[in-house]
NUMITI-618949 format. One record per residue: x, y, z of N, C-alpha, C, CB in turn; residue in three letters. Coordinates in steps of 0.1 Angstrom, whole numbers, padded with zeros to 4 digits, always signed. Atoms other than C-alpha are relative to their C-alpha. Glycine has a CB too. Example, Ala and Ser with C-alpha at 12.3 -4.5 7.8 and 13.67 -1.06 7.14 Angstrom:
residues 2
+0009-0012+0000+0123-0045+0078+0009+0012+0000-0010+0000+0012ala -0009-0011+0000+0137-0011+0071-0008+0011+0008+0004+0005-0014ser 
This chain:
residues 249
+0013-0006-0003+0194-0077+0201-0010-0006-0009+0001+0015-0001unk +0009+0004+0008+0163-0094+0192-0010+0014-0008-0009-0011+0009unk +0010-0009+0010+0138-0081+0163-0008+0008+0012-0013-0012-0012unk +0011-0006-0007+0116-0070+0188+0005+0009+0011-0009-0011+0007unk -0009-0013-0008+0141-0053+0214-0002+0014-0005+0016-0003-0001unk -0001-0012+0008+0148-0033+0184-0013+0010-0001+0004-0004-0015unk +0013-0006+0001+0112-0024+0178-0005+0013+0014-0010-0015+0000unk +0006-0005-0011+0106-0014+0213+0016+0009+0001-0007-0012+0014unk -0008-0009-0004+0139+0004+0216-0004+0015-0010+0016-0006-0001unk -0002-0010+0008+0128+0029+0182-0017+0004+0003+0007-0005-0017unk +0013-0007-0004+0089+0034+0196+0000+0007+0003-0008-0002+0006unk -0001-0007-0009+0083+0061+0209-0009+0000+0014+0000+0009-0005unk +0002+0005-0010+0075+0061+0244-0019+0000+0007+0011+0007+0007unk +0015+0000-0002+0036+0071+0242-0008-0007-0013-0005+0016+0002unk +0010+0009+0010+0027+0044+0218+0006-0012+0003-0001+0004-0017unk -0002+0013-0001+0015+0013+0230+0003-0011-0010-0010-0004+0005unk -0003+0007+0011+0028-0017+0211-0014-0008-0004+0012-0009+0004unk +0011+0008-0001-0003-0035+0217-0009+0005-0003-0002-0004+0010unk +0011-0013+0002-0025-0010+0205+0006+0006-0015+0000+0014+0015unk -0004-0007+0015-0006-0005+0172+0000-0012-0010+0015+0007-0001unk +0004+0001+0008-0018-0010+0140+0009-0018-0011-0001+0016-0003unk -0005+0015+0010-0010-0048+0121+0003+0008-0015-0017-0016-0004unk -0002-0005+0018-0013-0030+0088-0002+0011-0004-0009-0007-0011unk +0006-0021+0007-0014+0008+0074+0003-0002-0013+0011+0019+0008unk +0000-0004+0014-0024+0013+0040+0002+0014-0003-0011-0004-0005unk -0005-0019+0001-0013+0050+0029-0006+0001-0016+0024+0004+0000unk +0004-0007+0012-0033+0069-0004+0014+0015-0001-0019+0006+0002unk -0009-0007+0000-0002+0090-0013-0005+0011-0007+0010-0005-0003unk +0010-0006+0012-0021+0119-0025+0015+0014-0001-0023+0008+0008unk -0007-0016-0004-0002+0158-0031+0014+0006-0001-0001+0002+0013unk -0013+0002-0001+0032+0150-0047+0000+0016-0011+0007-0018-0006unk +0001-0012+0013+0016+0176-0079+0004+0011+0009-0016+0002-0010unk +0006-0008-0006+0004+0199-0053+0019+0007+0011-0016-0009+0010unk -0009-0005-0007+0038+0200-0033+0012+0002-0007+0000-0007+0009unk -0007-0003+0012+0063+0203-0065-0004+0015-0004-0004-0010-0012unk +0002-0012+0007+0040+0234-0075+0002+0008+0012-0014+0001-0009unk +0000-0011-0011+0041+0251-0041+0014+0002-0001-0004-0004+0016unk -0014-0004-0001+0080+0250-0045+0002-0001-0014+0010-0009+0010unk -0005-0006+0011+0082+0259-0077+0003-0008-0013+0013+0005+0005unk -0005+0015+0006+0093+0224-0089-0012-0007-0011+0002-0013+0015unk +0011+0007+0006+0077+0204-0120-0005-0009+0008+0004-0005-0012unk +0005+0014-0002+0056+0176-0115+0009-0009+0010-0002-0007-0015unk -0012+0010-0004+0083+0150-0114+0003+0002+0011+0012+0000-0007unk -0008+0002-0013+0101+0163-0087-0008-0003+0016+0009+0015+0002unk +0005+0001-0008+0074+0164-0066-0003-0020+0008-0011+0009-0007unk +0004+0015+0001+0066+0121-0074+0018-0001+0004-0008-0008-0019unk -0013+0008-0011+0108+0117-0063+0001+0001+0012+0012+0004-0002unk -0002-0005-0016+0103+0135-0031-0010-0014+0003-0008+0019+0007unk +0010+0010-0005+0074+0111-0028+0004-0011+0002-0011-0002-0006unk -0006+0007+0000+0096+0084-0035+0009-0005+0015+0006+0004-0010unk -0009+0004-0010+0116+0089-0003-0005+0005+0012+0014+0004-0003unk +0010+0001-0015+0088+0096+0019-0003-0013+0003-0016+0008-0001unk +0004+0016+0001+0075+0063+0009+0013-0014+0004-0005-0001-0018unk -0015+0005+0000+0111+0050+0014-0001+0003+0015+0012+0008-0012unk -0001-0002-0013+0109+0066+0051-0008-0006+0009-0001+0010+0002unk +0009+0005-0006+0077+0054+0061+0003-0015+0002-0010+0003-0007unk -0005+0018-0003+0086+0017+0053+0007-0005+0009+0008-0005-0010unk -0007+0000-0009+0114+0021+0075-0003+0002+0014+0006+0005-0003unk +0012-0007-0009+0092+0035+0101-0008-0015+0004-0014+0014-0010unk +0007+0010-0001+0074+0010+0100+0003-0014+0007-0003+0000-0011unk -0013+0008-0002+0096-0018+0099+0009-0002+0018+0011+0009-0011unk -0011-0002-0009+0116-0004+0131-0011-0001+0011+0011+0014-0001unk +0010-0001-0012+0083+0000+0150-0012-0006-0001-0004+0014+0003unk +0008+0014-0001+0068-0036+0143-0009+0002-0002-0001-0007+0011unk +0009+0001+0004+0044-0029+0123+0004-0008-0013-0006+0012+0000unk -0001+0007+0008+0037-0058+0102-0002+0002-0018-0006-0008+0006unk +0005-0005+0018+0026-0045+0066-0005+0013+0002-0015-0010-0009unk +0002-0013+0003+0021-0015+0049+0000+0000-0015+0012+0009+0006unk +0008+0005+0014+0002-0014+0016+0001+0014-0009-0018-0005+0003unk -0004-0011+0002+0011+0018-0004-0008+0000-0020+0018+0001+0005unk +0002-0005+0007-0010+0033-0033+0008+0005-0011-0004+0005+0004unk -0016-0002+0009+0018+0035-0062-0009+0008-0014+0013-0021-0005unk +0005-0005+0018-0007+0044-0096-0011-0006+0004+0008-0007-0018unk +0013+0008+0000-0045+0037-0099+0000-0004-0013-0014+0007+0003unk +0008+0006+0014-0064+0022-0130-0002+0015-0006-0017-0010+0002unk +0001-0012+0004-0072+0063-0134+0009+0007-0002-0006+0006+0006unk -0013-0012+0002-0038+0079-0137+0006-0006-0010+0012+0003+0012unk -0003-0003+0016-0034+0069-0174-0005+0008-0003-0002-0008-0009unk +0002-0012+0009-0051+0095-0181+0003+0013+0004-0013+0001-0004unk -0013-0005-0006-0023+0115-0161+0002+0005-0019+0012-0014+0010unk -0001-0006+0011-0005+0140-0193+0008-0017-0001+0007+0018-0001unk -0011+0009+0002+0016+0110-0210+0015+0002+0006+0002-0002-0014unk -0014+0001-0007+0049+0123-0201+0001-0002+0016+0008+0013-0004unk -0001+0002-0014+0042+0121-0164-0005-0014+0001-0009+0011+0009unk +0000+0018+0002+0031+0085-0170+0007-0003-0006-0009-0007-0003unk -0015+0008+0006+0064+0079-0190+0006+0000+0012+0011+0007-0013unk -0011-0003-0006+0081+0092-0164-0001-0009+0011+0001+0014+0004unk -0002+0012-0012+0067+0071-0135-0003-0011-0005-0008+0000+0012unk -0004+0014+0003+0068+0039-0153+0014-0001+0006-0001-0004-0016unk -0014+0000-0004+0105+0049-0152+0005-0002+0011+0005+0009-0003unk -0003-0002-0010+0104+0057-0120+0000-0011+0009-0004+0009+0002unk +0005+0013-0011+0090+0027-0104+0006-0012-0007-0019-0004+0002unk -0015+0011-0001+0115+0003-0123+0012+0005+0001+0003-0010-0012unk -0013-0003-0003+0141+0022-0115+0009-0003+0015+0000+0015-0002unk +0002-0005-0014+0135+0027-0081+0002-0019+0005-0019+0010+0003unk -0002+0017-0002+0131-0015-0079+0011-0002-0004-0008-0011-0008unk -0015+0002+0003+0162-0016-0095+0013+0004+0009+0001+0007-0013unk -0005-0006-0010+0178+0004-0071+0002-0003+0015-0005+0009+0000unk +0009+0006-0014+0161-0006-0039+0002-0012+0003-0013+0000+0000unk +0001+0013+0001+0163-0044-0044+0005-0004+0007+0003-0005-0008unk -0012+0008-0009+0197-0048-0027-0007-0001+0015+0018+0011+0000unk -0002-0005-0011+0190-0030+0002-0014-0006+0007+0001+0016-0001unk +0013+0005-0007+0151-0045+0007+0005-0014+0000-0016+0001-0008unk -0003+0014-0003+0166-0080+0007+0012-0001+0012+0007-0006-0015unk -0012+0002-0012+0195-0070+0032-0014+0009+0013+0022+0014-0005unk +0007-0006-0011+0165-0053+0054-0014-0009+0002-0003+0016-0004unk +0006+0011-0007+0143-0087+0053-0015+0007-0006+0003-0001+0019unk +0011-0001+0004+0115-0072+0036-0007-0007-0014+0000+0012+0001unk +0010+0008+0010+0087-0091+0016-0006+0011-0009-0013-0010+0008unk +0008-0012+0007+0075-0066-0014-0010-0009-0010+0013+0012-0010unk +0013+0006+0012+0041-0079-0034-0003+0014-0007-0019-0008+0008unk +0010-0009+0004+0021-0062-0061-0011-0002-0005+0004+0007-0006unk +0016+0005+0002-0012-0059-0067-0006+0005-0010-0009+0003+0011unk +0009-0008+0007-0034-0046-0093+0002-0011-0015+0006+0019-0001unk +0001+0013+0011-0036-0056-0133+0012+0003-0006-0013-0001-0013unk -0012+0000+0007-0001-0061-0138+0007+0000-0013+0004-0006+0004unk -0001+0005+0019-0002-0074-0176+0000+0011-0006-0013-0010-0009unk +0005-0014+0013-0011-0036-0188+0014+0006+0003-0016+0015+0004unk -0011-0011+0000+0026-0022-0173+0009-0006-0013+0010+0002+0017unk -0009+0003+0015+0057-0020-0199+0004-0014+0009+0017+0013-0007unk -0003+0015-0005+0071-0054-0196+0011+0003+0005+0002-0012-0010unk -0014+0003-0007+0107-0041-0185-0002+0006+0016+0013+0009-0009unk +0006-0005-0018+0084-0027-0154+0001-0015+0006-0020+0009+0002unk +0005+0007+0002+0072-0057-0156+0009-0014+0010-0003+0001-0014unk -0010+0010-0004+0101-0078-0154+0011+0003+0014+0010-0003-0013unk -0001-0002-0016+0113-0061-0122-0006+0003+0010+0006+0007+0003unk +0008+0011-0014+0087-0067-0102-0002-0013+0000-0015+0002+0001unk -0008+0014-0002+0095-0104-0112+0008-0002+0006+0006-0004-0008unk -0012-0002-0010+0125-0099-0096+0002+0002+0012+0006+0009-0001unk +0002-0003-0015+0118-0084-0066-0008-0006+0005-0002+0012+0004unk +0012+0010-0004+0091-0106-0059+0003-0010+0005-0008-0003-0008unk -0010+0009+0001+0112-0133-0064+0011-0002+0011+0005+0003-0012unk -0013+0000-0004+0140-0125-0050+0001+0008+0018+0008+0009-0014unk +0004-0008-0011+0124-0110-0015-0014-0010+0006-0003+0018-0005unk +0013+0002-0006+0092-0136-0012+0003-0009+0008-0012-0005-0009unk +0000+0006-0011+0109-0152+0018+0000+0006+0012+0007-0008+0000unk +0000-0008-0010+0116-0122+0039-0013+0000+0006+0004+0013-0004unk +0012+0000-0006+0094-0117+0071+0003+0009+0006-0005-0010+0007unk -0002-0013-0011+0105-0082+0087-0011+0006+0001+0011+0012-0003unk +0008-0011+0001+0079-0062+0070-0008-0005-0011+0007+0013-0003unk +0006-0002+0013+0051-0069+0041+0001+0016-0003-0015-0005+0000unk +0002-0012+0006+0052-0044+0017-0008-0004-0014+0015+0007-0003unk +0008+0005+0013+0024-0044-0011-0001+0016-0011-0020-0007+0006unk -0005-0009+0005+0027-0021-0037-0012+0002-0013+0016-0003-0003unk +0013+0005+0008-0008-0015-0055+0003+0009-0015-0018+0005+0009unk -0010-0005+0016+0003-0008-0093-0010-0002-0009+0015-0010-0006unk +0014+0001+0011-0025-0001-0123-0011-0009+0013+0006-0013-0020unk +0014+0004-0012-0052-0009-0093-0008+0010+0000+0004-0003+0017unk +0015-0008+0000-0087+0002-0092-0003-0008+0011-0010+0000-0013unk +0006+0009-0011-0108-0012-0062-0013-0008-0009-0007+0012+0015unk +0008+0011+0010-0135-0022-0088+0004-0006-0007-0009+0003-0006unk -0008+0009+0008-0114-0034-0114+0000-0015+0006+0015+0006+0000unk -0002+0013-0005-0105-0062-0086-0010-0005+0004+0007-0002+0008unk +0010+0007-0009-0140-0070-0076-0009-0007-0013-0009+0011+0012unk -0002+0011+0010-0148-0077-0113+0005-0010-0004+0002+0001-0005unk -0011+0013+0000-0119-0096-0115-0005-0010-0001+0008-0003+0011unk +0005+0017-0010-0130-0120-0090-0014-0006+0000+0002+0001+0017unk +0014+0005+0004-0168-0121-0100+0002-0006-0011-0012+0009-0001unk -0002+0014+0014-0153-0133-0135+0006-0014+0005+0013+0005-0015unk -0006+0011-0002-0133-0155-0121-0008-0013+0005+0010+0003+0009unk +0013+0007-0007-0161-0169-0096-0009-0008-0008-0009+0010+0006unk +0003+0008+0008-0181-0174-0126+0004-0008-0010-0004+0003-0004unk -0004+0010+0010-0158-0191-0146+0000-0014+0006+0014+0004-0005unk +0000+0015-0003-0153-0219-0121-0015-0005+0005+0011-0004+0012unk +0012+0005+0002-0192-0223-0117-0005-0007-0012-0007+0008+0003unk +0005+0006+0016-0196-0223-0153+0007-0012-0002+0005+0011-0015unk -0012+0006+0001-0169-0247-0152-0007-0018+0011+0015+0013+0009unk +0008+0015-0011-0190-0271-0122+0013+0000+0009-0005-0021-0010unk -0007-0001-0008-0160-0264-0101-0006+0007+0017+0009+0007-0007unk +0004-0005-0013-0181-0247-0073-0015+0006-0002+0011+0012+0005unk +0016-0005+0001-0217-0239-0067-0003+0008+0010-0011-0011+0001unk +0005-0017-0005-0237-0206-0064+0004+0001+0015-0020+0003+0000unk +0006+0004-0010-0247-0218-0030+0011+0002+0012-0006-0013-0002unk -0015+0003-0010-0208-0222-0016+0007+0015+0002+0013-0012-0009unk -0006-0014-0006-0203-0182-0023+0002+0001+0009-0005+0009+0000unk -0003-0014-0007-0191-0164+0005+0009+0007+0003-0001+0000+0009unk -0011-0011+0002-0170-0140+0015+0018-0007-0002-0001+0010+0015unk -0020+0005-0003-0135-0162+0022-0002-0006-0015+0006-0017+0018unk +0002+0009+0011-0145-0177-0012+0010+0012-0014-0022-0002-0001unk +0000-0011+0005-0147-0141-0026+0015+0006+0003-0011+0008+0005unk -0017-0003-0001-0111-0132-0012+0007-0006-0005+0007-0001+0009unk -0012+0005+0001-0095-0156-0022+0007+0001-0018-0002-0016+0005unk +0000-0003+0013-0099-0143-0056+0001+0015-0004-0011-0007-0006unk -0003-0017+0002-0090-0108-0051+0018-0004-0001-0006+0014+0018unk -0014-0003+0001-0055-0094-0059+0007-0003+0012+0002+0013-0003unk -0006+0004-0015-0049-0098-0022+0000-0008+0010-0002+0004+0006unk +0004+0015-0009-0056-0129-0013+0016-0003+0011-0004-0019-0017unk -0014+0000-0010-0033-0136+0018+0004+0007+0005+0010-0003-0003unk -0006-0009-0006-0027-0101+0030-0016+0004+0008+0010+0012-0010unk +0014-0007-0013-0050-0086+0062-0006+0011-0007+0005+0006+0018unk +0005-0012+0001-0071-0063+0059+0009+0010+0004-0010+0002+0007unk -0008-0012-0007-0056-0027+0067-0007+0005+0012+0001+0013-0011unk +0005-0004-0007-0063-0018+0098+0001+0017+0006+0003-0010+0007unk +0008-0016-0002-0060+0022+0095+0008+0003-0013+0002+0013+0016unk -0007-0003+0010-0059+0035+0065+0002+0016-0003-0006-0007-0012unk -0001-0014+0001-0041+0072+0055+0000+0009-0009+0007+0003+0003unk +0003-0008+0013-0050+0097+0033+0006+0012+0002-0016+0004-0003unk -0007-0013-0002-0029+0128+0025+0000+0011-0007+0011-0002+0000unk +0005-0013+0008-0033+0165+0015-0016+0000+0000+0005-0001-0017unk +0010-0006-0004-0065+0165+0030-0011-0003-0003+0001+0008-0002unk +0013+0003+0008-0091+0147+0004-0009-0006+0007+0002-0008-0011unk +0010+0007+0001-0120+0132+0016-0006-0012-0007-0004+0005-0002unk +0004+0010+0013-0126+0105-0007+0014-0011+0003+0000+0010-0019unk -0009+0015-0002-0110+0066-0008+0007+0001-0015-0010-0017+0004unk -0003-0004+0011-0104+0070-0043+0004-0016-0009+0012+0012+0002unk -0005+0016+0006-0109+0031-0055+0011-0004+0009+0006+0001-0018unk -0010+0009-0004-0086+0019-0034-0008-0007+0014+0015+0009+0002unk +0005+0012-0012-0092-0015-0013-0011+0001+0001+0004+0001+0015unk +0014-0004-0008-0128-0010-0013-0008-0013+0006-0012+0008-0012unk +0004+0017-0009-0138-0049-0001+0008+0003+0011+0005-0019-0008unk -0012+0003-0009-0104-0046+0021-0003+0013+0011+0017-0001-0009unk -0001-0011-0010-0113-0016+0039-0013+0003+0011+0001+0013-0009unk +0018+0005-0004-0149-0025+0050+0001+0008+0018-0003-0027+0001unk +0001+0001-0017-0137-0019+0089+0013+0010+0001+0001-0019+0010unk -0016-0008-0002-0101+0000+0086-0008+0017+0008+0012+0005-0024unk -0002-0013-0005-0100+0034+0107+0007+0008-0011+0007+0001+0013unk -0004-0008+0011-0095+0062+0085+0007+0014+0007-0014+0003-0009unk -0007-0017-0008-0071+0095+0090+0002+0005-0014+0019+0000+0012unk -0006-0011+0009-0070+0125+0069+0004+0009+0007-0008+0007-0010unk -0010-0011-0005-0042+0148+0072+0003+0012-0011+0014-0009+0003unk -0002-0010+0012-0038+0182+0052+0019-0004-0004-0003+0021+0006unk -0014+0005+0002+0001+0170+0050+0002-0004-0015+0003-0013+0009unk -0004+0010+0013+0013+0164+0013+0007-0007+0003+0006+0003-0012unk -0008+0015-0003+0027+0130+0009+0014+0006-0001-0004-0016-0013unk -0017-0002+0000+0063+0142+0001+0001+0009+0016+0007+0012-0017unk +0000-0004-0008+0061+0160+0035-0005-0006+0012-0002+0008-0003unk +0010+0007-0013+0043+0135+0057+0012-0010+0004-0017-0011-0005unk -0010+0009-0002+0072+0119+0076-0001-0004+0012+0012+0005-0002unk +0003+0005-0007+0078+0104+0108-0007+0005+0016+0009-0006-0001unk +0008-0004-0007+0061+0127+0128-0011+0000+0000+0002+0008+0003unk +0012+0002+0004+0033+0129+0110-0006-0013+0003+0000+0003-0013unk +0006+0011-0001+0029+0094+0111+0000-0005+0018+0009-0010-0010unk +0002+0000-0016+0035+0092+0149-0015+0007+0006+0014+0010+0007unk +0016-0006+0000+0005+0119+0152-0013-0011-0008+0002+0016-0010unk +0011+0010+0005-0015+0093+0129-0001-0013+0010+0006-0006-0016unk +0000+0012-0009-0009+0064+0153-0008+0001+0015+0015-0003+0003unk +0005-0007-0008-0017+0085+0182-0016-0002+0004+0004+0012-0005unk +0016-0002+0007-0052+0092+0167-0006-0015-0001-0001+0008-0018unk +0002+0014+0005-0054+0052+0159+0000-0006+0015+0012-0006-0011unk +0003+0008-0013-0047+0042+0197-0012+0006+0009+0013-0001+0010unk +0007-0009-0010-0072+0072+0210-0014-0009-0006+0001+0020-0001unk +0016+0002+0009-0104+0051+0186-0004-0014+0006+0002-0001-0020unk +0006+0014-0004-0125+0019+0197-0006-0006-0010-0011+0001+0010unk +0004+0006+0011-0126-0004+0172-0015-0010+0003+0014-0007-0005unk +0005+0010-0001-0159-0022+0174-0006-0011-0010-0006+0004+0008unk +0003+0003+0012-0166-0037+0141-0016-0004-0007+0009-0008+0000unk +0015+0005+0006-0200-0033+0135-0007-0005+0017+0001-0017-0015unk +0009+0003-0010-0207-0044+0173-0003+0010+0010+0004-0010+0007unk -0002-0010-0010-0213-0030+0202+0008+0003+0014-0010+0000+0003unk 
């Protein structure tokens, strides 16, 4: 059975293929919020989240959607209590450590994005790894935005811009936008074409803000450890009922 058999055998039957989404970016919001409704510290709430995020991929994956870009830590959640940022450093090379086999036996390409140099280095050195060791797979992108801010990266890439002007490598004049990407964190991955917010917020929250310019947006009161493949079926739903026209008419 080809890749694509598969795909169309695990759709479900009121969602066109052709009408679904190249790329979903997900804000995993509501792991605190759904730990304290059951009673549970913090933590447990960020492991459940772990294997929502672990479902969705799969989801994804099985129903030929090409990428899926996933909110993992901003530039703002260091100032999270410290032990809940010990804890998910831990958690997110553990979790690589864990995972690795099984994303290389399931053909998936994992990137990350953001300012990588600030995590611990033994984070550090397993996203080396998995990067590495997964950047030929083509089932599924998976991007994994880690210490990311949406402005953070747009400084970035205006230093960068000016360094190779200052430099006589490129003039004012040759700015434009494909110029300007190619010097973001994400140079080479599409835009998101709907992106999902969970537990209800309003707000993008620094994330993608160049990359999202045109993405359809869904908020769902759903905390992320509870947003699973129904939820996300209902999100898709909503995504084939919308007319994308991008600014035209």
């Amino acid at each position: 059975m080809t890749a694509q058999q598969t795909q169309l055998e695990y759709l479900p039957p009121d969602l066109k293929r052709e009408l679904l989404p190249k790329h979903v970016a997900v804000i995993m919001d509501g792991n605190g919020r759904w730990a304290k409704r059951q009673g549970l510290p913090r933590i447990m709430g960020h492991k459940r989240g772990v294997d929502a995020l672990k479902d969705l991929l799969r989801c994804c994956k099985d129903w030929g959607i090409e990428a899926l870009t996933a909110y993992a830590f901003s530039t703002e959640n260091w100032g999270r209590p410290q032990e809940e940022v010990d804890f998910l450093m831990t958690l997110f090379q553990r979790v690589l450590r864990q995972e690795l086999r099984e994303m290389v036996e399931e053909n998936v390409q994992i990137r990350f994005v953001g300012n990588l140099s600030s995590l611990p280095r033994a984070l550090q050195a397993e996203i080396s790894r998995s990067v590495e060791e997964t950047k030929n797979n083509r089932s599924i992108r998976f991007t994994v935005a880690t210490n990311y801010g949406g402005r953070q990266e747009i400084v970035q890439a205006c230093r960068a811009i000016a360094v190779e002007v200052q430099q006589g490598l490129l003039q004012p004049d040759e700015i434009d936008e494909a110029t300007f990407e190619r010097h973001l964190y994400t140079t080479g991955i599409s835009d998101p074409d709907l992106l999902i917010r969970t537990s209800g917020e309003m707000r993008i929250s620094n994330f993608l803000l160049w990359q999202i310019a045109y993405s359809e947006i869904y908020i769902t009161d759903t905390l992320w450890p509870d947003f699973d493949r129904s939820e996300f079926h209902r999100a898709l739903c909503d995504y084939q009922q919308r007319e994308r026209r991008f600014g035209k008419v």
